[in-house]
N, C-alpha and C positions, 0 to 999 in steps of 0.2 A: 563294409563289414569291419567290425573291430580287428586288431592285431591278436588277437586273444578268439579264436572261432566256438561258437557253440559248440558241442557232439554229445552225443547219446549212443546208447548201445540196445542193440536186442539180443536176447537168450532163449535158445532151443533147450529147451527141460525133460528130463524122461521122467514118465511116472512108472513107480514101481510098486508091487505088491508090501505092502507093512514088512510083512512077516520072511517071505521066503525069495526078496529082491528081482523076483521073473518083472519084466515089462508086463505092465496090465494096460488094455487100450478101452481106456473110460475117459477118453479129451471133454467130449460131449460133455458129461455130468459135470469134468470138474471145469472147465468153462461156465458151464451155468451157473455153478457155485460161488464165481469169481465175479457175477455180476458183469459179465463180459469185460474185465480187466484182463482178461487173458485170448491168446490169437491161438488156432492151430495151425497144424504141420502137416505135412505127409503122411505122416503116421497117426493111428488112433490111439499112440502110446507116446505122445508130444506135447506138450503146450510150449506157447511163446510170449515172452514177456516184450513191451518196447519201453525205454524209457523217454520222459520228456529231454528235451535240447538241455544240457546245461556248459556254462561257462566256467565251473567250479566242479574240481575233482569232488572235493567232499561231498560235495550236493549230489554229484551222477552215485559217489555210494550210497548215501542214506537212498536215493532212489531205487536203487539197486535191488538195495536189501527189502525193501518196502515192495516190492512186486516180488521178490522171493517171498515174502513173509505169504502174501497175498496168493499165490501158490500153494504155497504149502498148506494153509488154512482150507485152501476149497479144495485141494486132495483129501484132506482128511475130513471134511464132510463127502466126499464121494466113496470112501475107502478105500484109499490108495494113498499112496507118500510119492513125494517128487525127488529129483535131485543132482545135480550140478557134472552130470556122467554125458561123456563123446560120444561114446558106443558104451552099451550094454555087457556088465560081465558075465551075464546068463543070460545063455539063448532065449529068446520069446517063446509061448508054449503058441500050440498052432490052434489057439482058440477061437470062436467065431468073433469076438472081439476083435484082435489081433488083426496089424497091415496095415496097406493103406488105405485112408479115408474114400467110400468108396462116392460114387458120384463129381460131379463138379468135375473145375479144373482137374484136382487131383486123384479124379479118377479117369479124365481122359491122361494124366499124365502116366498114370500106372500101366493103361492100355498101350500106350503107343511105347514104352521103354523097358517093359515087358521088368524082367528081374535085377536090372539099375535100378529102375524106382522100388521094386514092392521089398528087398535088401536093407535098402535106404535107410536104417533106423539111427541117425547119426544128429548129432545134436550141435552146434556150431555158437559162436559169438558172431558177431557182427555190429562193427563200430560205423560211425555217420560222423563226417566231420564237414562244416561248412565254408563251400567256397564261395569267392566272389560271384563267379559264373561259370558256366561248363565250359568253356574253352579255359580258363585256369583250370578246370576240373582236370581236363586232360592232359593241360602240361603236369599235373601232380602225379596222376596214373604212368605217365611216362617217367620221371623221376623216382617214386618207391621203389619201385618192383623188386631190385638190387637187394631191398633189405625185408620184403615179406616172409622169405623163406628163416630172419632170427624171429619173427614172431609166430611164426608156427612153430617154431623148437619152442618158445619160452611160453608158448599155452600148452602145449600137447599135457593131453589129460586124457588117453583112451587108446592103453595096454592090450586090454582086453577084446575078445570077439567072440561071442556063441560060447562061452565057457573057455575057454583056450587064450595064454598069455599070445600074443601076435608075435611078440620080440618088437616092436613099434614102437614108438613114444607116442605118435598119431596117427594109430590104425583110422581115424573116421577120414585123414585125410586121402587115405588110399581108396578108401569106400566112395570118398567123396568125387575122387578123381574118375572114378568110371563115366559121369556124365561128359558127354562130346565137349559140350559149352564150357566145361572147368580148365581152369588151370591161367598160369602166368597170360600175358601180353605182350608184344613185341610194341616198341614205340611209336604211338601212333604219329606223332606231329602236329596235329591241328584235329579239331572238333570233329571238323569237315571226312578226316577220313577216320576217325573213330566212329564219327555215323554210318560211314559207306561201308564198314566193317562189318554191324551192328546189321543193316540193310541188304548183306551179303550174305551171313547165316541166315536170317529171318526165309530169304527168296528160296533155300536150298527144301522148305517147307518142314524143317525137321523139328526145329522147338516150337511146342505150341503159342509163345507170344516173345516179347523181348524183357519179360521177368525172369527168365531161361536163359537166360546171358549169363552163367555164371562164372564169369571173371575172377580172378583173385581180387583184383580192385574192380570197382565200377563206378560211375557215372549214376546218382539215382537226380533227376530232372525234378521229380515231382517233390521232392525235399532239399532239393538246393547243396547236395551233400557226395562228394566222396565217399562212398562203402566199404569200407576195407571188411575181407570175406575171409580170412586164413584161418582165424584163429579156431581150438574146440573151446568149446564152453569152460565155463573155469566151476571147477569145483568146490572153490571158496568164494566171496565176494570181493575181496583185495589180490584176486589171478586176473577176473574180469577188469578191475578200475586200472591195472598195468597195463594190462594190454590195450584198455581207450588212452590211456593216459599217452602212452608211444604212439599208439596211431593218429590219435592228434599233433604228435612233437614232429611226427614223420609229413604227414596233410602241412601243417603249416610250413617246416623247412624247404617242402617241394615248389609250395605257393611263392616261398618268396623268390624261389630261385629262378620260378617260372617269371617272375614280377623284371626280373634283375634281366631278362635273358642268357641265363649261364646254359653253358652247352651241357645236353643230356647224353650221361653215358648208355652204351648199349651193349650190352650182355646178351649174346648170342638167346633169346628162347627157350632152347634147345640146353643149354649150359641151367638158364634158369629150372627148367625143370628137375634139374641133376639135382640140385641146391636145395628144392624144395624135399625133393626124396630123402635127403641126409636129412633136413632135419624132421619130418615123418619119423625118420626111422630112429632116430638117438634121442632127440628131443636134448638137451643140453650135456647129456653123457658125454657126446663123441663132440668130435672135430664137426664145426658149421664153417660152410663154405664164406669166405670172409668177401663183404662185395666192393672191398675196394680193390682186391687184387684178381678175384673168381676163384680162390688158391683154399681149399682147407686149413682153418687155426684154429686155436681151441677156443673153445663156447664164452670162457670166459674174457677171454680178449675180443672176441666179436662184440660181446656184448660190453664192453667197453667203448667199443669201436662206434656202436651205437648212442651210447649216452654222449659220448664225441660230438658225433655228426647232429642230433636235435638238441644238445646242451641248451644254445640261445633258445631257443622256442621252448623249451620244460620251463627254463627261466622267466621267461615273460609269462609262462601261465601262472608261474608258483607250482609250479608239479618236480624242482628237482629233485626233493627230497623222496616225492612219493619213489619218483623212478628208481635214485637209485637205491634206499632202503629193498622196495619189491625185488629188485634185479640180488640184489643181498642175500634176501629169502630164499629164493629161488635157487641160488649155488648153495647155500646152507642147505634146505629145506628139500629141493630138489621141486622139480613141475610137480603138477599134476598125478602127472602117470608115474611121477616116482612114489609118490604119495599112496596113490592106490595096489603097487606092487608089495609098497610097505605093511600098507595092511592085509593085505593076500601072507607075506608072511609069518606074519603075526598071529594070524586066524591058519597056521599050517595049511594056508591052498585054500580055504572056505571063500569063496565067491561071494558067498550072500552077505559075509562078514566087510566085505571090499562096500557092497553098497550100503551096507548099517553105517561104514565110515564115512562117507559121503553124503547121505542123508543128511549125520550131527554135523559134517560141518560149512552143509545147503547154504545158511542163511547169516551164521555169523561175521 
């Protein structure tokens, strides 16, 4: 494998009404309209984009944007619009339409998790970065973890819930967090016991397969690839290419370290969870738990602390600019969910006005 790993990303999309931003669940049509370039969800008010491998940040954007485009076009031959939203800032109406998908898997998954799944209407990124093999895979998963909880703060894009500001930076992550299978990992060691881990939930018969593993990081086998799982969807398409762009600088720094045998540090779980919740809840507002001490600093020195720790690996991609200009933006500009509070007050409180803003800036 090159020094330089492929990765790609997939994006959870909400479709929403043109006119009056409610979720409308028409997956169906606009899947069909997409020529099957587009996957569903759980929800019948979701589609999902994946992109091909690339080796070049600019390439995974022009990709990007080309399945948003590609989106957006078969919404609007279904009559509905899409758009780059965590959660929902208006409630779903309780239409036949509406929930989840019902049959299949993800209708036995609605059966058995009863109002965890059919709630579920949360939207996510998900970056793939490639490793040598799954036992590297795992020494990386052991390695990250320390720094998942700065990249949930620097995507959180989802304020809002059922009409109601949450106070959150990443309400979906709290939504998210209801499933058993979610959340941090403690250091596996070797393959061998990240499978028996793996092999330990599956026997307790509760998740219906080992797609239900929802890890913060994971092991995907059948792609060759580290999943990094934190982030929400990004509202723009240059929130999305930041956040692959660090999850690849984070996947390779781990790889090498794993390469080198450097000792993995271990942050209590339990600590890690603490971590993840600050940054859910501030998103780069407040104080992020900084993971070389476990101590509270401010966001902007974390995130310094980051461009720090994967510097060599942005560099060998050619990604340093992207990082640090994005990470730039971001204090300037503010996440996501600054973004959309901005326009809540803009629009004096208008909801609908929050997703007109997110629509226009879907695809550019």
């Amino acid at each position: 494998m090159s020094e330089v790993p492929p990765f790609g990303a997939e994006e959870e999309l909400l479709l929403v009404d043109p006119v009056t931003g409610v979720p409308r669940g028409l997956a169906g049509r606009v899947r069909d309209a997409a020529d099957e370039e587009l996957d569903g969800e759980l929800r019948s008010e979701q589609v999902e984009t994946a992109s091909a491998p690339h080796r070049d940040a600019t390439a995974l954007a022009a990709d990007l944007r080309r399945h948003r485009d590609v989106a957006q076009k078969a919404a609007g031959d279904a009559g509905v619009d899409v758009a780059g939203l965590a959660t929902s800032p208006i409630a779903p109406d309780d239409g036949s339409e509406a929930g989840p998908v019902p049959g299949g898997r993800y209708g036995r998954i609605a059966d058995r998790f009863g109002s965890v799944a059919t709630a579920q209407l949360t939207n996510g990124q998900h970056v793939h970065v490639e490793v040598a093999s799954p036992e590297e895979g795992v020494g990386v998963l052991d390695r990250i973890g320390p720094w998942l909880p700065v990249l949930r703060a620097l995507a959180a894009n989802s304020p809002f819930w059922r009409g109601e500001d949450t106070g959150y930076a990443s309400y979906r992550s709290v939504v998210w967090s209801r499933w058993p299978s979610a959340g941090p990992t403690r250091v596996f060691g070797s393959l061998a016991a990240y499978d028996a881990a793996v092999e330990a939930m599956l026997a307790t018969d509760t998740l219906l397969d080992d797609a239900m593993v929802y890890f913060d990081a994971r092991l995907s086998r059948e792609l060759g690839t580290v999943e990094v799982r934190v982030a929400d969807v990004g509202l723009e398409v240059d929130d999305a290419v930041l956040v692959a762009v660090l999850s690849r600088a984070l996947v390779t720094t781990a790889a090498r370290a794993h390469r080198r045998g450097d000792d993995v540090p271990e942050p209590p779980v339990e600590a890690l969870r603490l971590a993840h919740w600050r940054a859910a809840r501030w998103g780069l507002s407040g104080d992020l738990v900084d993971p070389r001490s476990g101590r509270p600093a401010p966001a902007s020195e974390v995130l310094d602390a980051l461009r720090a720790h994967v510097g060599e690996a942005l560099a060998d991609a050619g990604d340093t600019d992207c990082a640090r200009d994005g990470l730039a933006r971001l204090l300037a500009d503010g996440t996501g969910a600054d973004r959309q509070r901005a326009a809540a007050r803009a629009a004096e409180g208008d909801l609908a006005a929050v997703v007109r803003d997110a629509r226009e800036r879907f695809a550019r």
